[in-house]
N, C-alpha and C positions, 0 to 999 in steps of 0.2 A: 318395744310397744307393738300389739299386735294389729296385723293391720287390718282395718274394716273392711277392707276389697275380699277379703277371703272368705266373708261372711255375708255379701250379697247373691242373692238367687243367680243363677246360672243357668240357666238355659241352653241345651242343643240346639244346634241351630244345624242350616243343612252345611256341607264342607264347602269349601274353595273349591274350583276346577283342578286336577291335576296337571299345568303346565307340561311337564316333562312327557306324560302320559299321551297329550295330544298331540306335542310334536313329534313322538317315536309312532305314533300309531295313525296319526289323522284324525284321529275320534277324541272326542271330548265325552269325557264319561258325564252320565248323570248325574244331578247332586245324590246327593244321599238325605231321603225326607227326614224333615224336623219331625223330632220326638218332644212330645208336651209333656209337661210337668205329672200329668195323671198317668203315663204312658210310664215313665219312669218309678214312680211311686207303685204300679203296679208291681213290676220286676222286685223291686226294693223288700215288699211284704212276703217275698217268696222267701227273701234272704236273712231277713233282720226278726227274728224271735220275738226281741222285745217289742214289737208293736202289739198293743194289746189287740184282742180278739175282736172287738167290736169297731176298730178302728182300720182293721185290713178290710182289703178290695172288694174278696167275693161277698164276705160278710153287707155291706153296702151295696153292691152289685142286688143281692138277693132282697133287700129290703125296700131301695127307692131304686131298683135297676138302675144299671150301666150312665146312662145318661141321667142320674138325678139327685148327682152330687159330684162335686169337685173338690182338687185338694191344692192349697200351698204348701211349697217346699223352700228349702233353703240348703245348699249344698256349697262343700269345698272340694275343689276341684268336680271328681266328674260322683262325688260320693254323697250324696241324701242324709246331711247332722239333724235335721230338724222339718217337721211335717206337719201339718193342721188338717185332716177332712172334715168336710161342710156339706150338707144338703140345701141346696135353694129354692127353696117355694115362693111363687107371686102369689099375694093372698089380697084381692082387692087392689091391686097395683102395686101392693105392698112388697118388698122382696126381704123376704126372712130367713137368716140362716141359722139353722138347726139341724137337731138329730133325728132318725125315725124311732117310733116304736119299738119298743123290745131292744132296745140299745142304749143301757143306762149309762155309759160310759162314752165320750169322744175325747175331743180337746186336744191340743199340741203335743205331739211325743219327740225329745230332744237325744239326742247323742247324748251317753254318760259323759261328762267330764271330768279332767282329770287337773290336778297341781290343788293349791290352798284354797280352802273357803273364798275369798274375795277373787278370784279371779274364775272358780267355777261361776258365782253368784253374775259378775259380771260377764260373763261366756252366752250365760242363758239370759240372762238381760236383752244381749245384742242379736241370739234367735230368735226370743219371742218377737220382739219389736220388727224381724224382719217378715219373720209371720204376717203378722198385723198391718204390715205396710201394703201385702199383697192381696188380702181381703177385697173381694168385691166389695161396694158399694151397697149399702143394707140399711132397710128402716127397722130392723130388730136382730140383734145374735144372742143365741143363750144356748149350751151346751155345759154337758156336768163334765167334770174333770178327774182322770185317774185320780186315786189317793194319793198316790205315789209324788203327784205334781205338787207339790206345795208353793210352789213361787208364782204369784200371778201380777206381781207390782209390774210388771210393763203396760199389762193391760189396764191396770189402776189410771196408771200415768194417761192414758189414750180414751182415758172417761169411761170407760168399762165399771159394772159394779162386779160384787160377789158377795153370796150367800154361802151360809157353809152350812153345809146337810153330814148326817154321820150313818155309818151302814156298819155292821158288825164281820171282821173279819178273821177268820183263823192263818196265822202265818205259815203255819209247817204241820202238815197231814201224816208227815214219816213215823206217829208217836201216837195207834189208836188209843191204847190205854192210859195215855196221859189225858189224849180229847175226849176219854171215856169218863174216865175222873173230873175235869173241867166242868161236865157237866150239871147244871144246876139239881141239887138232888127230888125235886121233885120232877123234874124231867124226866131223871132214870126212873123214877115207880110210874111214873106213867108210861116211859117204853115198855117196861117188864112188865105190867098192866095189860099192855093190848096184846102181846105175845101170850101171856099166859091165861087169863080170865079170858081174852074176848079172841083169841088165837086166831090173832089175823097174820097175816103173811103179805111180804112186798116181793111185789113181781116187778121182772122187767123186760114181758112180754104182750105188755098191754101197748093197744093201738093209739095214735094221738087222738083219735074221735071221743077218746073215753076221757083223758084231760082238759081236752075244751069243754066237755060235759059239765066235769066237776068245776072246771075256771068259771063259767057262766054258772054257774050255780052260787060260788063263793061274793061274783057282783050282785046274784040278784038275792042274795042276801039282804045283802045293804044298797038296795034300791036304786045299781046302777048295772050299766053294759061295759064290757070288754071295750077298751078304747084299741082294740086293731081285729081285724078279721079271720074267719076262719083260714080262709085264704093265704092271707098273711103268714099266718102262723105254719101253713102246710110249706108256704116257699122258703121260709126261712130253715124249716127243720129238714128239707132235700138237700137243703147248700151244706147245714152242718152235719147229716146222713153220708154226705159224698166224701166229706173230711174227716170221719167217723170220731167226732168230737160235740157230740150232746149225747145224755141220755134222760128216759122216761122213768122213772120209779113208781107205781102204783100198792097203796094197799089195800088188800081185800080180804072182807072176813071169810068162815070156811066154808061159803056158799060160793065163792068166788066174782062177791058183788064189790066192784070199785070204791070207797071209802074216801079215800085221798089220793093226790096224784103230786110230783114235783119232775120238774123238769129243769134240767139245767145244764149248760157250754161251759168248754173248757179250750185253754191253748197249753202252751207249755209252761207257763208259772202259775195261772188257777183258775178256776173254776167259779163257775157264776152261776147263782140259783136266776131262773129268767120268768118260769113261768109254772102256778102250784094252784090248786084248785080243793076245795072238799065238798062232800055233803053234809050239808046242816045238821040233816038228821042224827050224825052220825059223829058227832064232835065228843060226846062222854067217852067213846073207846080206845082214846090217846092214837090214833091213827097218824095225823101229821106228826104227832113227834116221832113215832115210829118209823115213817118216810123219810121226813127228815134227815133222821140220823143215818138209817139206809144210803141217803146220796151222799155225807160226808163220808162213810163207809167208802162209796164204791169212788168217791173224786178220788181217796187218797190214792188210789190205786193207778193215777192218769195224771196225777197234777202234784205242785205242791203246796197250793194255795187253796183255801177255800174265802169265798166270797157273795155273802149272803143277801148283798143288794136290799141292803134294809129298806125300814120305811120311815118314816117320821111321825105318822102316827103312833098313838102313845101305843094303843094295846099293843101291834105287832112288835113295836120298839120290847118290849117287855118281851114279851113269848122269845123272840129272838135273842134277846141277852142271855135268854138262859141256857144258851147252847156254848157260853162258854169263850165266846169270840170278843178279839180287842175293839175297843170303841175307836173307830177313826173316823177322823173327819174329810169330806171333801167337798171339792170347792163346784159351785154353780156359778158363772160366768156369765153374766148377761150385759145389752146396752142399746138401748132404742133410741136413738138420733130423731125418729118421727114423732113431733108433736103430736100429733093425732093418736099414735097406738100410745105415747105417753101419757094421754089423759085417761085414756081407755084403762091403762092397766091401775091409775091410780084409782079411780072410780073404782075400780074392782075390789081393790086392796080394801079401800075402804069400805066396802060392801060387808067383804068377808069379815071385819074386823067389829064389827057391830053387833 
């Protein structure tokens, strides 16, 4: 029977004095300072691949800086199985944990396990749940969850809800002319469409000022603002400029005027479309699809995932599908203990449903 001591957090803490050390020498050494759980989670993202992109250090560092997010962990022996990062904001005294912007993905990344079904199921049972044990104190949590995560029944058990949202993802990038074929056929006459009739061309030596151009252009279409800043946007694209893991694709016709723009991060299993922009005007000369397909073009070439960060909206649901990608579903995690934002959010609900 496995025992549960092996599966509680762990902590460093500082050492014992070396007895033998003071009495051969006279001196008592220093302890050796405590290393925090985020200290070690640092180190750990440098080592372990599979923490997705969104969920490592600098990436967060860059988004609510250094101080304005913490992580639990859950380790055997002196080794990091299992990790949750969190951002905390007081919001009216309120303390909510969440993700920042331009960070579609968080939520617990576990050690693969290994032996039969019921005993992986149950392995990850007894991290998450140790996860959850070490949670700050919160009038609201809600973070979306890799695809990859399918099991959230501990957080069920602990009053947690979930919703399940679906994004469009291509598994394996190694095979263009299969993801060339995949694609929906009026997709392809409208690539070959803007190449040929309207001979536009994607570059990928356009500045990020000409992206946020088009990004604000695409809200105030439909009569809204960029929910994060120019700023924002310039910090996060330094952090992944220094890791040389994002790129800008721009198309422009042969006056060399910006049309469409996508932008999107990658680690070493796939790529995320983050942030894509166009001009109105300029929607009949199949330009986003032509972009589009541009960046699954140049992901396969870094990655072997592509990962389109769908929407739920129907039109984009649709345009999106036709690039060919598997319907997956993933899970939005949420759970408000505060009466107050409880009522709040029902009112809402109800608003919007009306």
């Amino acid at each position: 029977m496995r025992e549960k001591a092996s599966m509680v957090p762990i902590l460093t803490t500082a050492l014992p004095t070396d007895l033998a050390h003071s009495v051969l020498t006279g001196q008592v050494p220093e302890p050796s300072r405590a290393v925090s759980p985020k200290e070690e989670y640092r180190l750990f993202c440098r080592q372990e691949p599979s923490i997705p992109l969104f969920s490592r250090d600098w990436w967060l560092d860059a988004a609510v800086g250094s101080q304005g997010w913490d992580v639990v962990v859950v380790k055997k022996g002196d080794v990091i199985i299992a990790s949750m990062p969190y951002v905390l904001r007081t919001r009216y005294t309120m303390r909510v944990l969440s993700q920042p912007a331009l960070t579609p993905i968080l939520g617990p990344w576990l050690h693969e396990l290994e032996g039969k079904l019921a005993t992986r199921l149950s392995g990850e049972n007894e991290l998450m749940q140790a996860l959850i044990d070490q949670l700050p104190s919160f009038d609201h949590f809600a973070q979306a969850w890799h695809h990859s995560r399918r099991n959230w029944q501990p957080f069920y058990w602990n009053g947690f809800q979930q919703t399940t949202y679906y994004t469009y993802v291509l598994p394996d990038l190694s095979n263009l002319k299969k993801l060339w074929a995949e694609l929906d056929g009026n997709i392809r006459r409208i690539i070959a469409k803007a190449e040929s009739k309207h001979r536009l061309q994607v570059r990928d030596d356009m500045s990020l000022d000409v992206l946020l151009e088009l990004n604000r252009k695409t809200f105030e279409r439909q009569g809204l603002v960029p929910p994060y800043t120019d700023e924002f946007v310039r910090r996060l694209d330094a952090a992944c400029a220094e890791r040389n893991c994002r790129k800008l694709l721009v198309a422009v016709d042969p006056h060399g005027i910006p049309l469409c723009g996508y932008y999107y991060v990658w680690d070493e299993n796939s790529a995320y479309g983050l942030i894509s922009g166009a001009d109105p005007e300029y929607r009949h000369t199949g330009a986003a699809s032509l972009c589009l397909w541009e960046t699954v073009r140049h992901a396969a070439s870094v990655t072997r995932q592509y990962n389109f960060c769908g929407s739920m909206i129907r039109s984009v649901e649709a345009y999106l599908r036709g690039f060919g990608g598997e319907h997956v579903p993933y899970f939005r995690v949420s759970k408000t203990p505060s009466p107050l934002l409880s009522l709040r959010q029902c009112i809402l609900s109800h608003m919007g449903n009306r």
